[in-house]
C-alpha positions in Angstrom: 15.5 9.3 35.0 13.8 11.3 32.1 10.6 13.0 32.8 7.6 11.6 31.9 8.8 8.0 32.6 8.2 5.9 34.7 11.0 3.8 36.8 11.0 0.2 36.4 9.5 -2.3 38.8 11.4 -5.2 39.7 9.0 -7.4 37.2 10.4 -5.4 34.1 13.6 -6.5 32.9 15.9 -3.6 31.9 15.0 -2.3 28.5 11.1 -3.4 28.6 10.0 0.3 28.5 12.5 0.8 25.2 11.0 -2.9 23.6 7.9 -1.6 24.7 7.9 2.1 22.7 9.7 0.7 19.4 6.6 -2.0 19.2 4.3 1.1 19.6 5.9 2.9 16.8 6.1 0.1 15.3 1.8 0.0 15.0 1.9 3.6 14.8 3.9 3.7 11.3 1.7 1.0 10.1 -1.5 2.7 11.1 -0.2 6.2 9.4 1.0 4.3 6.4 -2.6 2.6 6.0 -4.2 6.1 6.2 -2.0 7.7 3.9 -2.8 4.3 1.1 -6.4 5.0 1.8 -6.4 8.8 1.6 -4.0 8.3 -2.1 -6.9 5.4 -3.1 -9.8 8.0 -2.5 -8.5 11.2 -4.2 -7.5 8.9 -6.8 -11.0 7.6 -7.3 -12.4 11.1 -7.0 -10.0 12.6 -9.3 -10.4 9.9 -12.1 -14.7 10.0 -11.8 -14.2 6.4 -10.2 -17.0 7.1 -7.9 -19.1 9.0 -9.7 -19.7 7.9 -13.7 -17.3 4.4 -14.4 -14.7 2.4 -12.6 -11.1 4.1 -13.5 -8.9 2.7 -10.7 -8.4 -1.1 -9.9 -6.0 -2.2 -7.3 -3.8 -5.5 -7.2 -2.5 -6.0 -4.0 -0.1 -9.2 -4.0 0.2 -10.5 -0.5 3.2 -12.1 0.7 4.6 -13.8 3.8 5.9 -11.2 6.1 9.5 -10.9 5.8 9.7 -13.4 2.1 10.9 -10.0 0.4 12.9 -7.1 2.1 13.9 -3.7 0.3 17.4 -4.8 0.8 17.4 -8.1 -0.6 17.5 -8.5 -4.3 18.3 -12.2 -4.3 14.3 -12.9 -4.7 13.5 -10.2 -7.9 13.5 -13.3 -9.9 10.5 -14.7 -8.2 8.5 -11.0 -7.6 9.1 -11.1 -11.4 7.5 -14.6 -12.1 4.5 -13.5 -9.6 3.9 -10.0 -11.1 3.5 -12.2 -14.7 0.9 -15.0 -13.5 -0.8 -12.4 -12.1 -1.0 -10.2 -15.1 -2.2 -13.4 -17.0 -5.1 -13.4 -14.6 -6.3 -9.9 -14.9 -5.3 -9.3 -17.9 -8.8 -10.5 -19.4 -11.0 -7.8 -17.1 -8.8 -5.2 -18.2 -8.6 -5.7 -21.3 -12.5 -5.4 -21.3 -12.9 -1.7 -20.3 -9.8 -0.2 -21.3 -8.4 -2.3 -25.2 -11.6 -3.0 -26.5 -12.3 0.0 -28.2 -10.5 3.5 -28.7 -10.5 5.6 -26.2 -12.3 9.0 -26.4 -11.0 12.2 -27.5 -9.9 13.7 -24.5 -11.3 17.0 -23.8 -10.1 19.4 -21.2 -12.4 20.5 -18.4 -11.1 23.9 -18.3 -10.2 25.6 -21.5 -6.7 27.6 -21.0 
C-alpha cells in the first residue's frame, strides 16, 4: 500500500478510492477552469474601461446539454452552426446599438512612444 492511503474496508468495493479521486479532480478542474474564466472576464473589463466609463465587453454564453457536443465529435457543427446564427439574430439589435451606429473615435494612444 502507498503512503498516505488508506486500506480499504470490506464496504468499499475494489477501485472506490480511484472512482473516488478522478470525481474529485474531476470538480477540481472545473473549479480552476471557472476561476481562470472569471479572472480573463475581469482583466478584460478592466483593461477595456468596462467598469469604469462604458460597457466594452458583453458575454454570450450558449448553454447546452451536457455531453450534446464533444471536442471530438464533428458530426453536430452543423447544428452549433445553426445556433450560433439565431443567436446572432437576437443580439444583433443591442449591438449594433453601441458599437454600428456611429463611427468610432479616433483612437488615441495612452502613452506616446
Amino acid at each position: 500500500m502507498r503512503p498516505g492511503r488508506k486500506p480499504l474496508t470490506p464496504s468499499q468495493p475494489p477501485g472506490a478510492q480511484f472512482a473516488f479521486s478522478t470525481a474529485m479532480a474531476a470538480s477540481v478542474a472545473r473549479l480552476f477552469m471557472a476561476g481562470q474564466a472569471h479572472s480573463a472576464l475581469g482583466t478584460a473589463k478592466i483593461i477595456t474601461g468596462d467598469v469604469h466609463h462604458r460597457k466594452a465587453i458583453w458575454r454570450i454564453d450558449q448553454t447546452a446539454a451536457e455531453g450534446r457536443y464533444t471536442l471530438d465529435n464533428a458530426g453536430r457543427i452543423s447544428e452549433m452552426r445553426d445556433r450560433a446564427f439565431a443567436e446572432a439574430r437576437e443580439q444583433l439589435p443591442e449591438l449594433r446599438r453601441h458599437f454600428f451606429d456611429a463611427p468610432a473615435d479616433e483612437f488615441v494612444p495612452f502613452h506616446a512612444l
